[in-house]
C-alpha positions as CSV (number, residue, x, y, z in Angstrom):
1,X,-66.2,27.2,-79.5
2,X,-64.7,30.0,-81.9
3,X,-61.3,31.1,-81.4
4,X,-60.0,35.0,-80.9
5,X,-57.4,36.7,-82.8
6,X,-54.8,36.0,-80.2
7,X,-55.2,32.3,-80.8
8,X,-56.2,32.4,-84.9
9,X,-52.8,34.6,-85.6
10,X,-50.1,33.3,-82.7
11,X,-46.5,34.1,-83.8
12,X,-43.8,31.3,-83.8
13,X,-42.7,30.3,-80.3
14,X,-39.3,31.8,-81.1
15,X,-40.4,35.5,-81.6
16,X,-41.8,35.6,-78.1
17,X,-38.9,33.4,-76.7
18,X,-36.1,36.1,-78.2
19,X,-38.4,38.7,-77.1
20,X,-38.7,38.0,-73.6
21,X,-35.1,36.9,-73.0
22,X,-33.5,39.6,-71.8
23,X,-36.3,41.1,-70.3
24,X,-35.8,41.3,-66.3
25,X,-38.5,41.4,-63.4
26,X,-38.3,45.1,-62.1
27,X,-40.6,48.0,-62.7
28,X,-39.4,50.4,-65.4
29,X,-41.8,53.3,-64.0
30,X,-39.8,53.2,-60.6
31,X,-36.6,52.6,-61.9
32,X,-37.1,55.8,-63.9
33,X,-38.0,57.8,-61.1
34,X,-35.7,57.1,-58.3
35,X,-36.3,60.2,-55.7
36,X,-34.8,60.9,-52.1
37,X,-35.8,58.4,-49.3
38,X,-37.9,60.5,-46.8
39,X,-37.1,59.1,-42.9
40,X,-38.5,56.4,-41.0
41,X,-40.8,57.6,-37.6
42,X,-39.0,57.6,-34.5
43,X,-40.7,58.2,-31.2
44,X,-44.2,59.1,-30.5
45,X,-45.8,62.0,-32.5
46,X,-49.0,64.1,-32.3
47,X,-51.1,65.9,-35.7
48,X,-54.2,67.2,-37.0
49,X,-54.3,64.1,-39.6
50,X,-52.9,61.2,-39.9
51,X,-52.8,59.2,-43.7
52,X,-51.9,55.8,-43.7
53,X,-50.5,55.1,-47.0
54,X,-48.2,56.8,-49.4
55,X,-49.9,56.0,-52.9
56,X,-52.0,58.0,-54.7
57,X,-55.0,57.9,-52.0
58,X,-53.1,58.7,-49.7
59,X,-50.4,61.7,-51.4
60,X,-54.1,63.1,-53.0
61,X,-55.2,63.2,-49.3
62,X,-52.3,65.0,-47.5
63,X,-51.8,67.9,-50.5
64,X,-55.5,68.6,-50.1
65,X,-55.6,68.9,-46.9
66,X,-52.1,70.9,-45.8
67,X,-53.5,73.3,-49.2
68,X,-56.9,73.8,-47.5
69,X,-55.5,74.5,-44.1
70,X,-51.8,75.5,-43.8
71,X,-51.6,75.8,-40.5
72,X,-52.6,72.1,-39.5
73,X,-49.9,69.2,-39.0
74,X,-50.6,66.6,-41.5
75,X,-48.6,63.2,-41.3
76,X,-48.4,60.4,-43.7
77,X,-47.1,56.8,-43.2
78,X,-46.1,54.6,-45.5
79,X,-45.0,51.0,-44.9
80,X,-42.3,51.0,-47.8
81,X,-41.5,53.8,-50.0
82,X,-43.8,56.1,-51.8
83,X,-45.6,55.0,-54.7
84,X,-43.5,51.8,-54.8
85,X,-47.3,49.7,-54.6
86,X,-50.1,49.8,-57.4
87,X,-49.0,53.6,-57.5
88,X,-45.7,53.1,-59.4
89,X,-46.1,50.4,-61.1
90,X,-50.0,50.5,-63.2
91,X,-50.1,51.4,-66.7
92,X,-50.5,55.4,-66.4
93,X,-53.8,55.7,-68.2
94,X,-55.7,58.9,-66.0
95,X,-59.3,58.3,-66.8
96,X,-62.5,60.9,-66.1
97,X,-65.0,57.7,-65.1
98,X,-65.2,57.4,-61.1
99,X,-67.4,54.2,-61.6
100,X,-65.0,52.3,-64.2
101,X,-66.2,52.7,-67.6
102,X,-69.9,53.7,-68.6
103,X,-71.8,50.0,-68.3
104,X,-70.4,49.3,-64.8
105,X,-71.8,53.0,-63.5
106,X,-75.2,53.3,-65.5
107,X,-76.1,49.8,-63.9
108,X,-75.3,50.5,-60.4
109,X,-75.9,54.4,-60.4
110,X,-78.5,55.0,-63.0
111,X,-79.9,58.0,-61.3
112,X,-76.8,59.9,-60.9
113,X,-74.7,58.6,-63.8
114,X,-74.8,61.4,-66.1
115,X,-73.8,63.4,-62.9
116,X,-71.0,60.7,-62.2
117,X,-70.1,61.7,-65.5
118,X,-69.4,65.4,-64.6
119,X,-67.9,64.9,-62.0
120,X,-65.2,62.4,-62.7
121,X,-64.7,65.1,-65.8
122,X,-64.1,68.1,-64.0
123,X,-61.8,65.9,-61.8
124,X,-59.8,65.0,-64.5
125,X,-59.3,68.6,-65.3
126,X,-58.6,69.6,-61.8
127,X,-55.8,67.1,-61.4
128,X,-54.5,68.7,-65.1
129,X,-54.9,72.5,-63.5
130,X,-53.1,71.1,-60.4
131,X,-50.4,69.6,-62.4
132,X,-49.7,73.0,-64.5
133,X,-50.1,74.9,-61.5
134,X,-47.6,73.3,-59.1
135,X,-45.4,72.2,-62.0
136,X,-45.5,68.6,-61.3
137,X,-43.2,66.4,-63.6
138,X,-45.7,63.4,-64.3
139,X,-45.1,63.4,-68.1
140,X,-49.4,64.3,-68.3
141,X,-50.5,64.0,-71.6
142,X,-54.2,64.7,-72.3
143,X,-54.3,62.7,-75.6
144,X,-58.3,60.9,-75.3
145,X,-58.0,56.6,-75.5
146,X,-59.2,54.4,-78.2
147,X,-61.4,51.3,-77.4
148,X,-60.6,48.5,-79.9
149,X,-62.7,46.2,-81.6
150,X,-60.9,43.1,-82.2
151,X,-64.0,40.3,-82.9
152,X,-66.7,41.6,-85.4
153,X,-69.1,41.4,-82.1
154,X,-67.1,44.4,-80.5
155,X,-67.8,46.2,-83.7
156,X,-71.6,47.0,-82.6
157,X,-71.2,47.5,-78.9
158,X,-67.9,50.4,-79.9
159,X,-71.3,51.8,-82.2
160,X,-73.7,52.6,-79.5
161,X,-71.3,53.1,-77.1
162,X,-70.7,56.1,-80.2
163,X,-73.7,56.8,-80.0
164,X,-74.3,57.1,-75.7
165,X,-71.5,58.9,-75.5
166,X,-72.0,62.3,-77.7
167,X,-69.7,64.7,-78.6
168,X,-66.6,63.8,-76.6
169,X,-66.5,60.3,-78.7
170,X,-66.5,59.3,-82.4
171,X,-67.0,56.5,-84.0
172,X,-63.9,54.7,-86.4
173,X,-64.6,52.5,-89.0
174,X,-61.7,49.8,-90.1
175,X,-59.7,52.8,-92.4
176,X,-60.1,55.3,-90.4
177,X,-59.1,53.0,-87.1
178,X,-56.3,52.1,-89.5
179,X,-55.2,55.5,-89.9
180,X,-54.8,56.1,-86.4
181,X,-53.0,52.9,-85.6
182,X,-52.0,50.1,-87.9
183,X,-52.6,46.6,-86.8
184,X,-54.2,43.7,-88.2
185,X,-56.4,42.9,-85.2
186,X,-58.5,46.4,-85.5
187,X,-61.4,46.3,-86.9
188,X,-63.0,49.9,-85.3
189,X,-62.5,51.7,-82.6
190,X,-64.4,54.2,-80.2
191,X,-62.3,57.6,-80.0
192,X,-62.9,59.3,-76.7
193,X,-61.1,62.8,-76.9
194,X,-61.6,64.0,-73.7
195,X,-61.7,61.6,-70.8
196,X,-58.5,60.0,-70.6
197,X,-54.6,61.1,-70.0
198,X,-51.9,59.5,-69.6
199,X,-49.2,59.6,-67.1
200,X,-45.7,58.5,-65.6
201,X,-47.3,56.8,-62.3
202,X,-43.9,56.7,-60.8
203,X,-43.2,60.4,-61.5
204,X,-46.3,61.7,-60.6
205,X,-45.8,59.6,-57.1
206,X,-42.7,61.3,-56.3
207,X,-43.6,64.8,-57.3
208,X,-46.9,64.4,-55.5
209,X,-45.0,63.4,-52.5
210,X,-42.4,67.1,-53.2
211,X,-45.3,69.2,-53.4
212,X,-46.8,67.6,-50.1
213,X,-43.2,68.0,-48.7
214,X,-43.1,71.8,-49.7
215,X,-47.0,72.4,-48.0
216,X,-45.8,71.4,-44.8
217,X,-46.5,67.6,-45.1
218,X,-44.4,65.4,-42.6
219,X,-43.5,61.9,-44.6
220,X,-42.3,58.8,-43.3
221,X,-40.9,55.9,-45.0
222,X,-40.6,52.6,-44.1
223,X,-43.0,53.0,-41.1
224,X,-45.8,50.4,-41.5
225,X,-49.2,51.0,-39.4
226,X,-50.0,47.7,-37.5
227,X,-53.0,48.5,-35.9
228,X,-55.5,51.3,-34.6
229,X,-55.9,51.9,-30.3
230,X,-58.5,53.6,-28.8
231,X,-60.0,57.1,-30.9
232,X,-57.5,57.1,-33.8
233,X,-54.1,56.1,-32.0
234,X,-52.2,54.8,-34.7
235,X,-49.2,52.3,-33.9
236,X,-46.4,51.4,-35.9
237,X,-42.6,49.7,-35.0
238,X,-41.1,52.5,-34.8
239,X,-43.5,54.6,-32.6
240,X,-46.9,55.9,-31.5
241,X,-49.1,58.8,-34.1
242,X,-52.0,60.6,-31.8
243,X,-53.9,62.1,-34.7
244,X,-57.4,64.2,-34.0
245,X,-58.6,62.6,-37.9
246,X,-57.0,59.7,-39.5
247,X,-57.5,59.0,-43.8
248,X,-57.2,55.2,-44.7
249,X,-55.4,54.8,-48.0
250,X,-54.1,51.3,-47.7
251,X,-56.2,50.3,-50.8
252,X,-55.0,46.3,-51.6
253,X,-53.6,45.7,-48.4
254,X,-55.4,44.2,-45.5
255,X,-58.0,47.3,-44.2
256,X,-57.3,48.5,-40.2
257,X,-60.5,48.4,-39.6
258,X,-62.4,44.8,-39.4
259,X,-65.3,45.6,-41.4
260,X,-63.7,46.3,-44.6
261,X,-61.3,43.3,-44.1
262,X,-63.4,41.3,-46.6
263,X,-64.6,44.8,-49.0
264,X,-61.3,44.2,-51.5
265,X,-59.7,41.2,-52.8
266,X,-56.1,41.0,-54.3
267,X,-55.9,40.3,-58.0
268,X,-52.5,40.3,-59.7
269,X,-52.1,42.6,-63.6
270,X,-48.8,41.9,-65.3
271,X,-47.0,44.1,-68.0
272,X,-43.9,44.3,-70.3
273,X,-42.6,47.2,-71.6
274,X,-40.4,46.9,-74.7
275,X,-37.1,48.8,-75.9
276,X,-37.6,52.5,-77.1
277,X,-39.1,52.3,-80.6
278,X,-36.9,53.4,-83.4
279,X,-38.8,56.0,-85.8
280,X,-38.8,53.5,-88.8
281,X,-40.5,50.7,-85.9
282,X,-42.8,53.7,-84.6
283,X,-43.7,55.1,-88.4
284,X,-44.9,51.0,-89.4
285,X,-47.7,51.5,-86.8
286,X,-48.5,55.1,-87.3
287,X,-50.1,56.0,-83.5
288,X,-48.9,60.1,-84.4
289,X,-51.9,60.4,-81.7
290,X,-50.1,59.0,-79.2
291,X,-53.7,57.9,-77.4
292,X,-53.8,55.0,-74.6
293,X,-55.5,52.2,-76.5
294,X,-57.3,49.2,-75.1
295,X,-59.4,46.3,-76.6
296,X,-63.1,45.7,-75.8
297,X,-63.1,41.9,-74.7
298,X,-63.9,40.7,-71.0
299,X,-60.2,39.7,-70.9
300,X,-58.8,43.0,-72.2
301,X,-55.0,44.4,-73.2
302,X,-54.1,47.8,-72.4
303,X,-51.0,49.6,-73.9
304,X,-49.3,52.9,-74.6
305,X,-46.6,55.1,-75.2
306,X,-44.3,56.1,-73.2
307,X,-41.9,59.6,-73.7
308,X,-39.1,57.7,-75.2
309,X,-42.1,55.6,-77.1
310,X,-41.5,52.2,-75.6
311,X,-45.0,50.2,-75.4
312,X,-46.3,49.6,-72.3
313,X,-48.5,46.1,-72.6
314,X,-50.5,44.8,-70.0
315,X,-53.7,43.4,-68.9
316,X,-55.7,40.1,-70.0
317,X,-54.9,37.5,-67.0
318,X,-56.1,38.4,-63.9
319,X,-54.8,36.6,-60.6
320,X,-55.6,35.8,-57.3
321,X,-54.6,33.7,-55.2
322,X,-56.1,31.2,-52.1
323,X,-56.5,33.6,-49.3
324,X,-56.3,37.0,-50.9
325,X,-52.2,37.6,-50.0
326,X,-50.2,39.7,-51.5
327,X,-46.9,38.3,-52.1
328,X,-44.0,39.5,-53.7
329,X,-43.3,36.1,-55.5
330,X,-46.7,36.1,-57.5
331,X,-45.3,38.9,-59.6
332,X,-43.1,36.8,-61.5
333,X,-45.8,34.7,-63.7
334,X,-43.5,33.4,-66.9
335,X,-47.0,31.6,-68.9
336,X,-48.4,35.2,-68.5
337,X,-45.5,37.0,-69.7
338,X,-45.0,34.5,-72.3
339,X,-49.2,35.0,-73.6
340,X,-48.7,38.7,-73.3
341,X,-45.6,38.9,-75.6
342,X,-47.6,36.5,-78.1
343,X,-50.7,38.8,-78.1
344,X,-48.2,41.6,-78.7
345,X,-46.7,40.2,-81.7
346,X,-50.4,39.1,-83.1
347,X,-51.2,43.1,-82.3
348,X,-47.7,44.3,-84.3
349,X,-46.6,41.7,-86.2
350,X,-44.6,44.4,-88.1
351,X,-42.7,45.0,-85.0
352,X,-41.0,41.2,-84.9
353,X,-37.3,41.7,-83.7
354,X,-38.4,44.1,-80.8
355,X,-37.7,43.1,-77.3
356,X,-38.8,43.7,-73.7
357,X,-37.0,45.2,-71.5
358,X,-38.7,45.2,-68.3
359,X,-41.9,42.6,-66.7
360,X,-43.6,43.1,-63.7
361,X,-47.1,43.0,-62.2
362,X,-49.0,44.5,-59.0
363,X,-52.2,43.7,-56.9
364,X,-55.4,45.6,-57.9
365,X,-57.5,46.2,-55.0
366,X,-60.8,45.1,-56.2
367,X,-64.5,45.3,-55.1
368,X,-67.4,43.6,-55.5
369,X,-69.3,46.8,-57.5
370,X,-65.6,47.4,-59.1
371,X,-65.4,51.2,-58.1
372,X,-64.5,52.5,-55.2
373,X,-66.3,53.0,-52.1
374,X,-65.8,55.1,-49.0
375,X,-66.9,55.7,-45.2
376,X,-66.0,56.4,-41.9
377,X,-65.5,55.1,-38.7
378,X,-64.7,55.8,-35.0
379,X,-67.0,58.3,-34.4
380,X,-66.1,60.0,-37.5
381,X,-63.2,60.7,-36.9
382,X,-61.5,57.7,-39.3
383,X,-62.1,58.0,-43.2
384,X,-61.7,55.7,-45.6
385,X,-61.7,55.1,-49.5
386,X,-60.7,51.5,-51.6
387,X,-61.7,49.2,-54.1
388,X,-60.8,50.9,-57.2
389,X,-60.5,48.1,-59.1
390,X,-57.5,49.2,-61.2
391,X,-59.0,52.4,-62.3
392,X,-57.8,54.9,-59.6
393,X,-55.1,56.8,-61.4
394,X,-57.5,59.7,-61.6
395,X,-60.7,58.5,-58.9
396,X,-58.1,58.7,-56.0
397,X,-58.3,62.5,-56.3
398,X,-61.5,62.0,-55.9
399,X,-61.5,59.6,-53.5
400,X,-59.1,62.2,-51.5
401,X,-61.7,65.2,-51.8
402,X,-64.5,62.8,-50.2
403,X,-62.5,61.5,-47.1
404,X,-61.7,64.7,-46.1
405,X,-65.7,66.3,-46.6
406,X,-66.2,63.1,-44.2
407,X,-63.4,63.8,-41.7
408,X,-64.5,67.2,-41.7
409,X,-68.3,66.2,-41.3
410,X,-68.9,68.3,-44.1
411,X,-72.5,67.8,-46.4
412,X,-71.2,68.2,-49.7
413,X,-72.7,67.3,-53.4
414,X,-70.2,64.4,-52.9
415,X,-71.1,62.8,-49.6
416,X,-74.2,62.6,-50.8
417,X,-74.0,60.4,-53.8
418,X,-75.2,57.1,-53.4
419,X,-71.8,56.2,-54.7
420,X,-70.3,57.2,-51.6
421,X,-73.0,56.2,-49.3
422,X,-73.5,52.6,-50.5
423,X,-71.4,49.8,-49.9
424,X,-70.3,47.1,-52.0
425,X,-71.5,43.1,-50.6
426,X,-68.3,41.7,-49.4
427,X,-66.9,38.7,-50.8
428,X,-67.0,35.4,-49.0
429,X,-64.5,34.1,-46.9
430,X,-62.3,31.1,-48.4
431,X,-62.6,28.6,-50.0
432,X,-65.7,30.2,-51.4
433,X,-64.2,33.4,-52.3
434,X,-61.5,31.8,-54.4
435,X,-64.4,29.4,-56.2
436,X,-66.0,32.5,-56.9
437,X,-63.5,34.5,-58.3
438,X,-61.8,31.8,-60.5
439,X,-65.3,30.5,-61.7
440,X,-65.8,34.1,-62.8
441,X,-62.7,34.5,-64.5
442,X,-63.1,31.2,-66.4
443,X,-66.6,32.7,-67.4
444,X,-65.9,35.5,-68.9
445,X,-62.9,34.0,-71.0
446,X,-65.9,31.8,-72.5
447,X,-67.8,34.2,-73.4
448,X,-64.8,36.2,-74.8
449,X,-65.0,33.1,-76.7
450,X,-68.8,32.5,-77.8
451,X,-69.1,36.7,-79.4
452,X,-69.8,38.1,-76.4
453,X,-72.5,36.0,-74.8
454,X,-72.7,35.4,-71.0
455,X,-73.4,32.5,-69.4
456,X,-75.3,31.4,-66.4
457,X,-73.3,32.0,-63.8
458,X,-72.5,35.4,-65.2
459,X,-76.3,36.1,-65.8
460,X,-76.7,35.4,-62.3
461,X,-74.2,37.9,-61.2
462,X,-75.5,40.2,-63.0
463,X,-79.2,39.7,-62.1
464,X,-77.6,40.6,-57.9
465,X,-75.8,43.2,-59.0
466,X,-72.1,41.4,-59.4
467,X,-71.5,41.2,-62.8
468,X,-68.2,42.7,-64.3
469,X,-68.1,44.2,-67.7
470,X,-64.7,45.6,-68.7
């Protein structure tokens, strides 16, 4: 079985080792954006909505809602702090696609993909508009992505993806790859100018929750929804919400309502982020673009810039664990950290000396059709929106815009997409559900292996609509 690059061009042991020594377990993104605590829920309260969970989801949801209609009480509860979950910590990349990446919507959508398209476009720009207009400090940066060929097989499938994708995408051949960003491993890359930005998720957290603040928006901290009564009651420690609609955003953790409770599984992405970059370091890779860049394998990296150009690097091993917890001790993986900081040296080997400053990981909330899905229940007067699958930077503003058309019982363009009124097939409970997903895993690290092909089991999950293709 052939090796990758990542195992042909391995640094010495005592690169990564110096690298990673100092490096300590905390999230650099939240670090960087500390922000004033907002208090817990006391007593029992009454409102016009209700949103359970202060992520992305759940920030998009409350803004939109207290813009649309000033005059209504909008609450949100979070069980911790805002944007201290898969909102504060992911790598910032904002993409356009609401059915992550082209392959993954033109085989489960093929009738309305080119509208998918559209859509997830114009909300991109409307998240950009709503940035400039409210002044938000997220650190946006509408600099495209590259896709990476690393195996000569990727070469081909960057080429028609070229070729699918039109003018928003080009083509880049080893020199002109190269040109853009120097490493060894590059052998083309797919240049998509349009339909990705990056942010700071922490920043863009915080300032989501201001702006909510300054519509009206009532924020609690710290005030964990255990369970739903009767209509759309919601009860937490401290007290009792009566809301007339309620928007789920709880995304990884366990859904409120029983028939989502298997929908989403938990699987773990870790990332290092290195020291700043001096401008000699930065000039020996070139990357003037500043564009997120990511590699085209099953098992993929995904890295960037930040302000201060550190490198963000993250991706490749994908976790879950028995029983689909989320636990604050499977963040600390050392043999991932360790093959992360090795691929990161194969990547720049001009870059030797550098070290990390910072490791950490987070749950992805993922789905069996990896994008997210949405519904209601109670009457309608409950909406929810999960699954994202590690790609709702950008799709939660979406995601947003759809709960409340459902909470307001409005027919829209959007509610009737068969993205939003199909479901995804639930996965099975354990010990299946942990076969599954580990047997799927190992698969698609073989193929990574064998140029590309799929075996069996992943033909099989592709043939009942399961298959995964990064």
């Amino acid at each position: 079985m052939a090796s990758t690059v990542f195992e042909r061009r391995r640094p010495a042991e005592s690169v990564v080792a110096g690298a990673l020594a100092d490096a300590r377990q905390g999230v650099y993104w939240i670090e960087d954006a500390p922000g004033d605590p907002y208090p817990r829920l006391t007593g029992d309260i009454s409102c016009d909505l209700a949103v359970v969970g202060g992520g992305y989801s759940g920030l998009w949801t409350a803004l939109l809602a207290a813009r649309e209609n000033p005059g209504a009480r909008v609450v949100l509860l979070e069980g911790r702090r805002i944007g201290w979950a898969a909102s504060g910590r992911n790598g910032g990349f904002c993409e356009a696609s609401l059915t992550h990446g082209d392959e993954n919507g033109r085989s489960r959508f093929p009738e309305e993909f080119d509208r998918l398209q559209e859509l997830g476009m114009a909300n991109l720009d409307e998240i950009e508009a709503t940035i400039a207009e409210l002044g938000l400090d997220a650190e946006f940066e509408r600099n495209g992505a590259i896709d990476l060929a690393t195996e000569p097989h990727q070469m081909e499938w960057l080429r028609e993806a070229a070729a699918d994708a039109g003018e928003e995408a080009r083509f880049l051949d080893t020199a002109a790859i190269q040109a853009e960003v120097h490493s060894p491993t590059y052998l083309a890359g797919l240049l998509r100018t349009r339909d990705s930005a990056l942010v700071h998720p922490a920043k863009l957290a915080r300032a989501l929750a201001r702006a909510c603040e300054a519509a009206g928006v009532e924020i609690f901290e710290h005030s964990p929804v255990e369970g739903i009564g009767d209509g759309t009651t919601l009860y937490t420690p401290q007290g009792v919400v009566r809301s007339q609609r309620t928007a789920l955003a709880t995304n990884v953790f366990p859904s409120l309502l029983k028939r989502n409770r298997l929908a989403t599984v938990p699987v773990y992405d870790y990332v290092l982020m290195t020291e700043p970059l001096s401008a000699e370091r930065l000039a020996s890779i070139g990357w003037s673009g500043r564009q997120g860049l990511g590699d085209s394998a099953n098992q993929f990296h995904y890295y960037r810039l930040t302000r201060d150009n550190r490198i963000l690097f993250g991706g490749y091993d994908a976790i879950y664990h028995f029983g689909g917890r989320v636990r604050e001790r499977y963040e600390d993986r050392p043999e991932t950290f360790r093959r992360l900081a090795s691929h990161f040296f194969t990547t720049f080997p001009q870059l030797e000396g550098l070290t990390f400053t910072h490791r950490w990981a987070g749950a992805i909330d993922t789905c069996s059709r990896f994008c997210a899905f949405f519904g209601t229940a109670r009457g309608g007067k409950v909406a929810y929106a999960a699954g994202y699958t590690g790609l709702g930077v950008a799709a939660t503003h979406f995601g947003a815009r759809v709960m409340l058309d459902l909470l307001d019982g409005r027919s829209t363009e959007r509610t009737e997409l068969a993205l939003v009124k199909s479901r995804p097939l639930p996965f099975p409970p354990e010990p299946a559900a942990a076969v599954g997903i580990n047997l799927t895993r190992w698969s698609l690290d073989r193929a990574d292996h064998r140029e590309g092909r799929r075996n069996l089991f992943l033909r099989t999950l592709d043939a009942v609509g399961l298959g995964f293709d990064s």
